[in-house]
KEKE-3310 file (N, C-alpha, C; in steps of 0.2 Angstrom, whole numbers, plus 5000, padded with zeros to 4 digits):
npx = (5803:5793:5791:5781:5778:5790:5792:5782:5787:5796:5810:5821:5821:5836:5845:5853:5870:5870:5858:5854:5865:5857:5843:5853:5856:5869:5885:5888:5900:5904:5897:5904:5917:5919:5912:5922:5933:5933:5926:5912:5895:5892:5891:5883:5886:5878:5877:5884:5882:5883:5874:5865:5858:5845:5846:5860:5865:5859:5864:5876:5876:5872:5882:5890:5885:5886:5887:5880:5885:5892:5886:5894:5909:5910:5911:5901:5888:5876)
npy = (5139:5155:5161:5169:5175:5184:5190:5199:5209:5215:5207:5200:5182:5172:5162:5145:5137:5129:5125:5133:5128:5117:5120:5128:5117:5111:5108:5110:5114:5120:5133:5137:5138:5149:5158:5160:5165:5178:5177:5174:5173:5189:5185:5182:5178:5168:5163:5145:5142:5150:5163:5169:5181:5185:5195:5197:5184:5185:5195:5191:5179:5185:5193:5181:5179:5171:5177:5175:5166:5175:5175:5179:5176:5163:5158:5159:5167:5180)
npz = (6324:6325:6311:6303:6317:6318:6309:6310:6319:6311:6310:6301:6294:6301:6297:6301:6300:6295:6292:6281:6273:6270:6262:6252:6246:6248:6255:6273:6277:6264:6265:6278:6275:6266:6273:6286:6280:6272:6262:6261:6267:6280:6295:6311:6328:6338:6353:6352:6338:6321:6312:6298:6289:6280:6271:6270:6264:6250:6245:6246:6236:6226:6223:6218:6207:6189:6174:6158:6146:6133:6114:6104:6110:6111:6097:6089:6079:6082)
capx = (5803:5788:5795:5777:5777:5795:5790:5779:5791:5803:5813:5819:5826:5842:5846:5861:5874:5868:5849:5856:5868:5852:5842:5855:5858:5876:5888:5890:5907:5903:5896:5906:5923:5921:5911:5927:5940:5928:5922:5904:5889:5893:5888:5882:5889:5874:5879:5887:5881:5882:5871:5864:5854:5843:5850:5867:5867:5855:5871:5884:5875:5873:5890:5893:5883:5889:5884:5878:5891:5891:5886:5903:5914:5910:5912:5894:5886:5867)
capy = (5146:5154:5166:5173:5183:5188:5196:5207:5214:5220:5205:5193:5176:5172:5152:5142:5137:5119:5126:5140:5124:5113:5126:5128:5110:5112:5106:5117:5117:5127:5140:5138:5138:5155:5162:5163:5169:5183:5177:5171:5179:5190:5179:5183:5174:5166:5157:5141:5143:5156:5163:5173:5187:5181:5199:5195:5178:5188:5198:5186:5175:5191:5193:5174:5175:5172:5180:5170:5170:5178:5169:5177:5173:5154:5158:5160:5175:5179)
capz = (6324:6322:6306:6303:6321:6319:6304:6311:6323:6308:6308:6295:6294:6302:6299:6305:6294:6292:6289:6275:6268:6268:6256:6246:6245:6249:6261:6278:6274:6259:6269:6284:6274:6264:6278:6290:6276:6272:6256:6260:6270:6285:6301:6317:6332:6342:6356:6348:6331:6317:6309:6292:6288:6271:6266:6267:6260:6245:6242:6242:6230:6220:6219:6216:6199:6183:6169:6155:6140:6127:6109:6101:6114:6110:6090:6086:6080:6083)
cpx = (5797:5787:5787:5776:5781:5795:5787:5781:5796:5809:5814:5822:5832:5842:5854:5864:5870:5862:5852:5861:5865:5848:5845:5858:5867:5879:5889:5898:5909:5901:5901:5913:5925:5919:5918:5934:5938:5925:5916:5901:5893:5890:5886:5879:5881:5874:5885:5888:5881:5875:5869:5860:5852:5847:5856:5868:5863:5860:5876:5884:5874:5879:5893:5890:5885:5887:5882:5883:5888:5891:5894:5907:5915:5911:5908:5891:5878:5865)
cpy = (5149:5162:5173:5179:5187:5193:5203:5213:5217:5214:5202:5189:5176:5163:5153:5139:5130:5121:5130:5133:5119:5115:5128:5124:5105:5107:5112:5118:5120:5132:5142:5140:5147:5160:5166:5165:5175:5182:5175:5174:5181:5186:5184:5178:5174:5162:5152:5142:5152:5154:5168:5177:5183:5188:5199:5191:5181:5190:5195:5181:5180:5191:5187:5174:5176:5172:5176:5170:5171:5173:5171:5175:5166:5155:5157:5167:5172:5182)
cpz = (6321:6316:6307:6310:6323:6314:6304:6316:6317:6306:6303:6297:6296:6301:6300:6296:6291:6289:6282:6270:6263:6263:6251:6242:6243:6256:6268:6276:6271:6262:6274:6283:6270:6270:6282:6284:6271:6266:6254:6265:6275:6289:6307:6321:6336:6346:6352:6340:6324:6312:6302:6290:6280:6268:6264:6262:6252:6240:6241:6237:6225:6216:6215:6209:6194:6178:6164:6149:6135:6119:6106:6103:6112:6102:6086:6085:6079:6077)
residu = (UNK:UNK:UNK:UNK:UNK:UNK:UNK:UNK:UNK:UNK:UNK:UNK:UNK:UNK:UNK:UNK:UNK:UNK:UNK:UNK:UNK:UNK:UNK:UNK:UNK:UNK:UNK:UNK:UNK:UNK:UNK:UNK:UNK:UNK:UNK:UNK:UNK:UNK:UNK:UNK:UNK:UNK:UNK:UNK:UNK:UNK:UNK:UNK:UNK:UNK:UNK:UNK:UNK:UNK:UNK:UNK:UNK:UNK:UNK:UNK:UNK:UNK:UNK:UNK:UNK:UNK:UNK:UNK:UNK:UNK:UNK:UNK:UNK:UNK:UNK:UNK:UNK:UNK)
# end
């Protein structure tokens, strides 16, 4: 895919589950499995394959992240 001349149309990346599991050095089953029970990126159906918008997936790791804890919580003060 030749990203750079889709760029200058406006658009952005879409990869396939496999490519998007690859990157984030996951199993597609990781993507594919929250995908369909609405817990992971929105998809869009392409032919056989789905696919991800990078700004979706941006947003669902958003949400996926976990804060760092806190030193009290553990019994430590700063």
């Amino acid at each position: 895919m030749d990203t750079q001349r889709l760029s200058g149309l406006g658009l952005e990346s879409v990869p396939t589950t496999s490519e998007l599991a690859d990157y984030l050095g996951a199993h597609a089953q990781a993507i594919y499995d929250p995908h369909t029970d609405g817990r992971g990126p929105s998809g869009i159906r392409v032919g056989r394959e789905i696919r991800y918008r990078v700004s979706d997936v941006r947003h669902w790791l958003d949400d996926l992240h976990e804060p760092q804890p806190s030193a009290a919580i553990h019994g430590r003060q700063i």
